[in-house]
C-alpha positions in Angstrom: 48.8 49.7 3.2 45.1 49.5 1.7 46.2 45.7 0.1 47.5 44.9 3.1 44.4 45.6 4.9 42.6 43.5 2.2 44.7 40.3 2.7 44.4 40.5 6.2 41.0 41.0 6.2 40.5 38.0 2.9 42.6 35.5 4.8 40.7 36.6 8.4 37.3 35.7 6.6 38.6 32.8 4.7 39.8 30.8 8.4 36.5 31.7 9.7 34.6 30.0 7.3 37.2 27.1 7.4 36.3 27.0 11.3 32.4 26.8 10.8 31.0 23.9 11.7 28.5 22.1 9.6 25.3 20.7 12.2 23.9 19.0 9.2 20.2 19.0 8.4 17.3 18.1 9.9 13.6 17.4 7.8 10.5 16.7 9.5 7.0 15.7 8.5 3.2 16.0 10.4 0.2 14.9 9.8 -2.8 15.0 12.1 -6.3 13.1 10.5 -9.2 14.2 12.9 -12.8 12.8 12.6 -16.3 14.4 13.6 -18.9 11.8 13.8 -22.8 12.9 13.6 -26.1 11.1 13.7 -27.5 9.3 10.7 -29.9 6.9 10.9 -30.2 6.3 7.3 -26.7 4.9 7.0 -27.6 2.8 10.6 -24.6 5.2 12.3 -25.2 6.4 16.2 -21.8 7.2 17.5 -23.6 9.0 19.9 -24.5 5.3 21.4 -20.7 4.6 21.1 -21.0 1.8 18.8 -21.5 1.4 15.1 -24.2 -0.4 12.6 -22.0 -3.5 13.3 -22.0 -3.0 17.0 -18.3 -1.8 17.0 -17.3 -0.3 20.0 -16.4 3.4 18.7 -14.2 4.1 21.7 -14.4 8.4 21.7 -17.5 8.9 21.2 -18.0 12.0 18.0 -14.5 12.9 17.9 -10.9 10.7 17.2 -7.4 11.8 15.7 -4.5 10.1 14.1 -1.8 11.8 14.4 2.0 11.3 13.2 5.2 13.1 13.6 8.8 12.2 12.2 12.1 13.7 12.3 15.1 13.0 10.4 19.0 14.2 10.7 21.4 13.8 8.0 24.9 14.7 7.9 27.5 13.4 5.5 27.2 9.5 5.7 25.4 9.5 9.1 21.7 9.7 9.8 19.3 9.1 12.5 15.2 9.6 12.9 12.2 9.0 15.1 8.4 9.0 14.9 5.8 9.6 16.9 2.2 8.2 16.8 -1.1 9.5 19.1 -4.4 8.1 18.7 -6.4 10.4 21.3 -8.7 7.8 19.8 -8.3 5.7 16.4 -10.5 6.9 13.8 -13.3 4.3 12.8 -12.5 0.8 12.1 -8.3 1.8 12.2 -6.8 -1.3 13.7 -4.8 -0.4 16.2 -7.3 0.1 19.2 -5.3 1.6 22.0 -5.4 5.7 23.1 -1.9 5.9 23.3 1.1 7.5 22.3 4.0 5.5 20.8 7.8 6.2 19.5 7.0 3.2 16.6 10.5 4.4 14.9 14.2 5.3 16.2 16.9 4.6 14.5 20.7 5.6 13.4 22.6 4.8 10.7 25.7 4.8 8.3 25.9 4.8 4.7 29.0 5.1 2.4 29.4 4.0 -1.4 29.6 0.2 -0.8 28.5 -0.4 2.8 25.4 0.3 5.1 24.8 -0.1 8.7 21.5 0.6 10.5 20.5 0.3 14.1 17.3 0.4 15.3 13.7 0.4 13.5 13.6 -0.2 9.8 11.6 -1.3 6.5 12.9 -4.4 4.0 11.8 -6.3 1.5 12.9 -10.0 0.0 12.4 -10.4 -3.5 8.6 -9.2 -4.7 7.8 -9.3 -0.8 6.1 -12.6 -1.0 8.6 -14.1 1.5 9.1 -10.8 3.8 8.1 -7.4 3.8 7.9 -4.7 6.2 6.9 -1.1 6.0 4.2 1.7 6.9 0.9 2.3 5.3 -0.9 4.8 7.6 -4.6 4.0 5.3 -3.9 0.3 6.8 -3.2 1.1 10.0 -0.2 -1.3 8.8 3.5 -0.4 10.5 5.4 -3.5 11.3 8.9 -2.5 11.5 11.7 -4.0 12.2 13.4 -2.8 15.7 16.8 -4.5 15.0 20.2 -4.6 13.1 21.2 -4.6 9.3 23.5 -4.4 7.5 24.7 -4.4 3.4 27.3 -4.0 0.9 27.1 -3.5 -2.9 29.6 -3.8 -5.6 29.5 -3.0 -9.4 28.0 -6.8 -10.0 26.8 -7.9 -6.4 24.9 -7.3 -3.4 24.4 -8.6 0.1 22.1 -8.0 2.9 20.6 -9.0 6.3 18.9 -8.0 9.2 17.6 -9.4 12.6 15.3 -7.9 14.8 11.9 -8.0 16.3 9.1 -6.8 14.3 6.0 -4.5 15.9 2.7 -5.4 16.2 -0.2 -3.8 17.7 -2.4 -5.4 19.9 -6.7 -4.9 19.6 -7.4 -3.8 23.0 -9.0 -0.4 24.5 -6.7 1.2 26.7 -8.6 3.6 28.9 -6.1 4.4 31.2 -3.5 6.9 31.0 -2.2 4.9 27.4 0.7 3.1 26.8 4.2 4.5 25.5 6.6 2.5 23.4 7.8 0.6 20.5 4.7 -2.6 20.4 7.0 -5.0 19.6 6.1 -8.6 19.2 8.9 -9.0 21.9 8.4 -13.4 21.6 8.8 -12.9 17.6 12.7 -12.8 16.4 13.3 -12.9 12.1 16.8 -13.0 10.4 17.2 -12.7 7.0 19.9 -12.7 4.2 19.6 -12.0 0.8 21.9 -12.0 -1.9 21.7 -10.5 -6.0 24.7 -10.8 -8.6 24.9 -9.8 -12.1 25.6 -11.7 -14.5 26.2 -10.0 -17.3 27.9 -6.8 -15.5 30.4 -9.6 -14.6 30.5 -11.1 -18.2 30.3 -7.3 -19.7 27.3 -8.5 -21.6 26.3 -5.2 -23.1 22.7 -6.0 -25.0 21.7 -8.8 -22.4 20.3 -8.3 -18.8 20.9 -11.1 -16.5 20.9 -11.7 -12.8 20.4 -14.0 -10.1 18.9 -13.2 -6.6 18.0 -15.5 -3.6 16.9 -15.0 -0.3 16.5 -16.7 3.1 14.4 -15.9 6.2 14.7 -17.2 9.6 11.2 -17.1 12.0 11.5 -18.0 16.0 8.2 -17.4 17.9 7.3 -18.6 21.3 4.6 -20.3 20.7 4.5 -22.0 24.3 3.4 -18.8 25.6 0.3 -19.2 24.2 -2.4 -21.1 25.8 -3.0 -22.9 22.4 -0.1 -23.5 20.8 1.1 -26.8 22.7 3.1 -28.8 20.6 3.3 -25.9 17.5 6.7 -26.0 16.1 9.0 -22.7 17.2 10.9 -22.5 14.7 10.6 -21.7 10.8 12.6 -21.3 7.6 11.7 -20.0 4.3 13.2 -18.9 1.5 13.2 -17.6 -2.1 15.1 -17.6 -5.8 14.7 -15.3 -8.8 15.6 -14.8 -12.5 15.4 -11.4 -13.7 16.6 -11.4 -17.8 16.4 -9.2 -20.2 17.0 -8.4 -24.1 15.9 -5.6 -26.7 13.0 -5.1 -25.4 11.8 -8.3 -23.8 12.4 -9.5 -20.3 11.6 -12.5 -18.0 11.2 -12.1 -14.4 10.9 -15.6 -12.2 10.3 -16.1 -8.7 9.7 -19.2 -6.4 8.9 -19.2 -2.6 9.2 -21.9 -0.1 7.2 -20.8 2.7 8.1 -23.2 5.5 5.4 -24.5 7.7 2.1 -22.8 7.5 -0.7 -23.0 9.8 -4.4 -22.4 8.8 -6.0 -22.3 12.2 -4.4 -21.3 15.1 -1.9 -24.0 15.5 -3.6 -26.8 13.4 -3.8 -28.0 10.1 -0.1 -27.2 9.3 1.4 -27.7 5.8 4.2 -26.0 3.9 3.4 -23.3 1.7 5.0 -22.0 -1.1 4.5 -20.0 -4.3 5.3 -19.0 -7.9 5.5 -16.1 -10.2 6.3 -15.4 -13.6 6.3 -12.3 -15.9 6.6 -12.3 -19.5 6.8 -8.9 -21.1 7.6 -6.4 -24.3 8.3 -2.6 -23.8 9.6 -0.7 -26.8 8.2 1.4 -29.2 5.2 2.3 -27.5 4.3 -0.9 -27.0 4.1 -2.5 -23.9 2.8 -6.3 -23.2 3.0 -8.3 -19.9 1.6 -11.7 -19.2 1.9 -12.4 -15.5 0.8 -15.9 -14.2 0.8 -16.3 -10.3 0.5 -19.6 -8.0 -0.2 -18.9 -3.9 -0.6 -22.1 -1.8 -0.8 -21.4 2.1 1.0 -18.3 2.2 0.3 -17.2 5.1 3.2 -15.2 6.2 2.1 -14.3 9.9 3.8 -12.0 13.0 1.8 -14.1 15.8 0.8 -17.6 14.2 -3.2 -18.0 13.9 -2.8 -15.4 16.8 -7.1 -14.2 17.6 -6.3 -11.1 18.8 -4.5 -9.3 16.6 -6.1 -7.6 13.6 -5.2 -8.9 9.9 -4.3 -5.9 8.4 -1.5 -5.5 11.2 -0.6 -9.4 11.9 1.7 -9.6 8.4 5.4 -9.7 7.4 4.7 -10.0 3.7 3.0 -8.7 0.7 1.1 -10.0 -2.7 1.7 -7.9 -5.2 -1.3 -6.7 -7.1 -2.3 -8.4 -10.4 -5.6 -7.0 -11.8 -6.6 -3.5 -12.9 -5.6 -1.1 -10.2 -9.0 1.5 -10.3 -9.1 4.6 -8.7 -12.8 5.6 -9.6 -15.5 5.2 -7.0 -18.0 2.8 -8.7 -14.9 0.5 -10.4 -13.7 -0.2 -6.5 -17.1 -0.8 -4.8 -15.9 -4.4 -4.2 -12.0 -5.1 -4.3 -10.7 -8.4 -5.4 -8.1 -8.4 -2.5 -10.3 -8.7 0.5 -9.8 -12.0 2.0 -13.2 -13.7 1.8 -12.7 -13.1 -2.3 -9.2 -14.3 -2.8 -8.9 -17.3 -0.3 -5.4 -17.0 -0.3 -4.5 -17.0 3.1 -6.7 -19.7 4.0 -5.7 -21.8 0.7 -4.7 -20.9 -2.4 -5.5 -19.1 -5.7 -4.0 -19.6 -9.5 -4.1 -16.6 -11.9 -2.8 -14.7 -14.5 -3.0 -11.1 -15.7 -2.5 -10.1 -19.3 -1.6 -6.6 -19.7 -1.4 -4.1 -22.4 -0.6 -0.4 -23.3 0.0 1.1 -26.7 0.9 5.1 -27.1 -0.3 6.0 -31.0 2.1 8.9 -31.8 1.5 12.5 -32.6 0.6 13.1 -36.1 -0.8 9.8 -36.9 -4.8 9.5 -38.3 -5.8 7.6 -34.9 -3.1 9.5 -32.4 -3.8 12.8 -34.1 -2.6 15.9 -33.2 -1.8 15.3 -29.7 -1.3 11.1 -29.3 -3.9 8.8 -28.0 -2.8 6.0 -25.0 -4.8 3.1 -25.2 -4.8 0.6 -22.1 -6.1 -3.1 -21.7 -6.2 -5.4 -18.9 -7.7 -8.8 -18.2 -7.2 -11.3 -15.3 -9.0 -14.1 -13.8 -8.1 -16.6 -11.1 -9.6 -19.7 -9.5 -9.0 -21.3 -6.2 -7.0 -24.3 -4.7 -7.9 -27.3 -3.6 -6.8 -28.6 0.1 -3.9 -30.2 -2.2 -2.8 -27.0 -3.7 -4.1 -28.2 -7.2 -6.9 -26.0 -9.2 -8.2 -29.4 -10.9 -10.8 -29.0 -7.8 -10.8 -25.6 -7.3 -13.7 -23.2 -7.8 -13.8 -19.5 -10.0 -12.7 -17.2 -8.0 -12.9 -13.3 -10.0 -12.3 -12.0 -13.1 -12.0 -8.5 -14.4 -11.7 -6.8 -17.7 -10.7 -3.6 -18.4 -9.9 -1.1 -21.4 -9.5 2.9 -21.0 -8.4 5.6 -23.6 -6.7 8.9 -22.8 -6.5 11.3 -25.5 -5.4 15.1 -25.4 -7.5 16.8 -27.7 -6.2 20.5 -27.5 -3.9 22.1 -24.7 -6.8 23.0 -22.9 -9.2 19.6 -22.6 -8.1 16.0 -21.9 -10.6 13.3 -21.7 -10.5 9.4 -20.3 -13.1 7.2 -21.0 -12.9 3.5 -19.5 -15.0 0.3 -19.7 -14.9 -2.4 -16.6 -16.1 -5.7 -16.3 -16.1 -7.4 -13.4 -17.4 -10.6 -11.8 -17.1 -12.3 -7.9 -17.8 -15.3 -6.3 -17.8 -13.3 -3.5 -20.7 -12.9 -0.8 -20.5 -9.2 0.5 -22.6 -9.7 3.7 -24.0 -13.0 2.6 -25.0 -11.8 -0.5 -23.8 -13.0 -3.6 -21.9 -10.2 -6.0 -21.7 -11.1 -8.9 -21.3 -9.8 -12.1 -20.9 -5.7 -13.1 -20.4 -3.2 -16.1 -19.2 0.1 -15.1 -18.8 3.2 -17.8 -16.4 6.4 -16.6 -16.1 9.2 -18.5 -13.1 11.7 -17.0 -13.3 15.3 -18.6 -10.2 17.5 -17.3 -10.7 21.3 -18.5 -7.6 23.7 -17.9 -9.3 27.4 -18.4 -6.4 29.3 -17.4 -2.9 29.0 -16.6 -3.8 28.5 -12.6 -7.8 27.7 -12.9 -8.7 24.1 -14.4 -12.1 21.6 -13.6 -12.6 18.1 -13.4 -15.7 15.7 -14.6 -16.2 12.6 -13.5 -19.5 11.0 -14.0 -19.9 6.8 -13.5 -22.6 4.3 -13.8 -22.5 0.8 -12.9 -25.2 -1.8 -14.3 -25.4 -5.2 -12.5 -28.7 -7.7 -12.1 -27.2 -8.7 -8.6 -25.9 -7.6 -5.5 -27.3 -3.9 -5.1 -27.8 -3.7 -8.9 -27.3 -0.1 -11.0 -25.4 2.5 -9.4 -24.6 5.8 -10.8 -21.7 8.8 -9.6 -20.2 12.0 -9.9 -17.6 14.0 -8.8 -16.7 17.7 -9.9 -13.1 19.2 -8.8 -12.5 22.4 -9.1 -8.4 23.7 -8.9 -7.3 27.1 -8.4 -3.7 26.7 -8.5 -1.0 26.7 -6.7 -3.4 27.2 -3.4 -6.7 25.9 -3.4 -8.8 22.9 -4.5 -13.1 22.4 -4.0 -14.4 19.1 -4.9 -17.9 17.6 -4.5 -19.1 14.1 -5.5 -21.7 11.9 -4.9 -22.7 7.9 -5.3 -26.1 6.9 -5.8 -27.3 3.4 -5.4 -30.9 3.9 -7.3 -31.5 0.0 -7.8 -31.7 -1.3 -4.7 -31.0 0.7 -1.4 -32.0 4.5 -2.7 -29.3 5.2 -0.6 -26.9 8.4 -1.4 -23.2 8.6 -0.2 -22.3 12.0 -0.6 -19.5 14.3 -0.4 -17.7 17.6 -0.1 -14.9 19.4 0.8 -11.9 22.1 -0.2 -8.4 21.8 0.5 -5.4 24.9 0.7 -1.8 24.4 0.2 0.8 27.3 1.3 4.5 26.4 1.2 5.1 23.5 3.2 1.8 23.2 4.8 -1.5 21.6 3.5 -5.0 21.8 5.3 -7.9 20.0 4.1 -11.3 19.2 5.3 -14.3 17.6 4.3 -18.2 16.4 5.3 -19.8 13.3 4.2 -21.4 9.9 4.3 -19.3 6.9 3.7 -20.2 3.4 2.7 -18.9 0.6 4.0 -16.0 -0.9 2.4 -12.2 -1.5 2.3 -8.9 0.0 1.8 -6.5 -2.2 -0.2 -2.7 -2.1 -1.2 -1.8 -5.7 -2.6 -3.4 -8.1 -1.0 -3.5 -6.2 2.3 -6.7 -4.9 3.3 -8.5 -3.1 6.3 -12.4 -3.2 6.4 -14.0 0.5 7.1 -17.2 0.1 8.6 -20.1 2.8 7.3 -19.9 6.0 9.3 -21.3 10.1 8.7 -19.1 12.9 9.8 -16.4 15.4 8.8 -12.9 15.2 8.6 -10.1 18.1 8.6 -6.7 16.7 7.9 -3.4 19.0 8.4 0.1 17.7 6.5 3.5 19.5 7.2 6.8 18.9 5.5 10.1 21.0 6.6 
């Protein structure tokens, strides 16, 4: 009787778990940026006026929030998502101008092991993204996605895809009324793209050679009529790109051309076809690792709203430039970036470069790696403009940058990395004239404990122009897994006396993360590629709040 009772009562649980239904999963992420502006004359910053040292309208006053919010739901091959934006205002010199709230994202899709199918707002890329790209970076104030349809399918040697949509752009305008809800789409823009990769050695079975050839075509309509300038602009635009990626023991080639289309350099004048070329020569074995890059741009100009006046930089873009120079991260090394427009000239012109980069890892156990290994890393480039032509015979020197750090682990406890920058612009920040610069980091990392560890900074630039010898510091302090104090200052002591300060603590508890922090900022700009957003000079605090679940 008892094993009868069991089987019933197995087989009763085992159909109820067979009639369980499974709702899927759902992730979602927040984050919430908020700004407290004060009073400081010294860095020429009255918000209390409600404008800035540049006369910017500040458009709330002391206080602004960015604030984003998205959702995603996945089960088996379907999936679907939103995000929410609210700017209750923008933060300081953030390009999108409007107090609003906006759902910038919806979308659905359907993914199996050879096909894909989405509906809705997405992100793509052509080739390196000199042709097309769209995606989100919240430090740009950058999210032009696609609100549209695509579609791929992959095989063991071969890949197709395209999309069609309309892309988003924000408009500068202050919005004082009750805001403005929805997606911002550049509703008179419509792209189509197709894109295409196949293998040729997975087809061949070529087992110690990489080989494959990719292509790509992109498809612009824009009603230009609507515009009060654009009489007799052309509507309609096709560009397109090839590649060669290769590779063998070691070595690899990657190749790239783009043909632009039609190209305007004022609003709706002075059109030409643009187009552009990049090669990479490299070596990656054995601790070794060499690339030569070399990197033609002639009028690529790849533009939502053609030579539209209205509509910030950093927002009006469907492509990118990858980054080819030293990518710093310490404060004195990124005073001035190479990327901003007035230094490049790319988007009005052209630019010719090359980047030769280096990286050798001297083992454990050897007299120079030691104990522990030593990385050693080296980085030059330099590039010059374009004549109206597109040749660099008549060109002009545009920057050039030289670079060499070394990281060494000297015991389990302390790691230090020492770098050496040069730089030089023919660039004029603010009509002055930049210059050349030597910048020395040393970056001391101290781990006292299992969960308590400190980190040294301290920087000092030399220069005979421009604002002359800076010097910096930054201390962090980590108390693991939870908490994290930093303080740091920059101190321009040969020419303005001026210090730009800074402080704050962060605390991180499961999913959550809080942050906050008081200081005076200098003016300057935010980069990725050759994307950037100018931030004007401000004083205030800042308490930033990021959720994942």
């Amino acid at each position: 009787m008892k094993k009868l009772l069991y089987i019933v009562l197995l087989s009763f649980s085992v159909s109820v778990a067979a009639e369980e239904k499974d709702w899927g999963r759902v992730s979602a992420s927040l984050e919430s940026l908020n700004h407290v502006y004060v009073d400081d004359a010294a860095n020429n910053f009255m918000p209390v006026s409600g404008h800035d040292q540049n006369l910017n309208y500040l458009k709330g006053g002391r206080y602004a929030t960015n604030n984003y919010l998205k959702v995603d739901y996945y089960k088996e091959r379907i999936s679907a998502g939103m995000q929410l934006e609210g700017y209750f205002p923008t933060t300081i010199g953030y390009p999108i101008a409007q107090n609003k709230l906006s759902l910038s994202n919806i979308y659905v899709g359907w993914t199996d092991d050879s096909y894909s199918v989405t509906a809705g707002t997405f992100y793509e890329q052509l080739g390196s993204g000199l042709l097309f790209r769209s995606w989100e970076d919240r430090a740009l104030g950058l999210n032009n996605a696609v609100m549209g349809l695509r579609g791929s399918y992959s095989s063991d040697f071969f890949s197709v895809k395209a999309f069609a949509g309309l892309p988003r752009l924000d408009k500068l305008q202050v919005m004082t009324d009750n805001g403005f809800f929805g997606f911002g789409l550049a509703d008179d823009v419509v792209i189509a793209a197709a894109d295409a990769s196949v293998s040729i050695s997975d087809c061949l079975s070529w087992n110690d050679i990489s080989l494959s050839l990719e292509g790509s075509v992109l498809y612009k309509h824009e009603e230009l009529m609507a515009m009060p300038m654009s009489k007799g602009c052309k509507e309609d635009n096709i560009g397109w790109s090839g590649r060669l990626n290769a590779g063998f023991d070691g070595f690899y080639l990657k190749g790239e051309y783009v043909g632009a289309g039609v190209q305007y350099i004022n609003p709706f004048t002075d059109a030409q076809r643009g187009d552009a070329q990049l090669l990479e020569l490299g070596y990656n074995k054995r601790g070794l690792g060499v690339s030569l890059t070399g990197r033609r741009l002639f009028r690529i100009n790849q533009q939502i709203y053609t030579g539209a006046y209205d509509y910030d930089g950093s927002a009006n873009i469907m492509s990118y430039t990858p980054a080819m120079c030293t990518q710093y991260t310490y404060m004195l090394t990124t005073l001035v970036p190479y990327s901003i427009p007035e230094t490049t000239n790319a988007l009005k012109s052209g630019e010719f470069g090359a980047q030769l980069d280096a990286f050798y890892n001297f083992r454990r156990g050897t007299k120079i790696g030691g104990k522990r290994g030593m990385k050693v890393h080296a980085n030059f480039s330099t590039y010059y403009s374009l004549d109206a032509e597109g040749h660099v015979k008549n060109g002009e020197f545009l920057f050039r940058d030289f670079s060499i750090d070394v990281e060494r682990q000297w015991s389990k406890q302390f790691k230090t990395t020492f770098l050496y920058s040069y730089q030089d612009y023919n660039h004029h920040e603010n009509g002055i004239y930049v210059g050349e610069s030597h910048t020395v980091v040393a970056d001391l990392l101290y781990k006292w404990t299992s969960k308590f560890s400190t980190r040294l900074e301290l920087q000092y630039l030399i220069s005979d122009e421009y604002q002359k010898d800076w010097m910096a510091a930054l201390l962090e302090i980590s108390l693991a897994p939870h908490w994290s104090i930093y303080a740091s200052d920059m101190y321009n002591h040969g020419s303005t006396g001026m210090h730009y300060y800074n402080a704050g603590l962060s605390y991180a508890y499961r999913w959550i993360r809080v942050a906050a922090g008081y200081g005076r900022y200098r003016a300057g700009y935010i980069c990725s590629g050759g994307v950037c957003r100018q931030i004007p000079a401000y004083t205030g605090a800042n308490i930033t709040l990021t959720a994942s679940f």
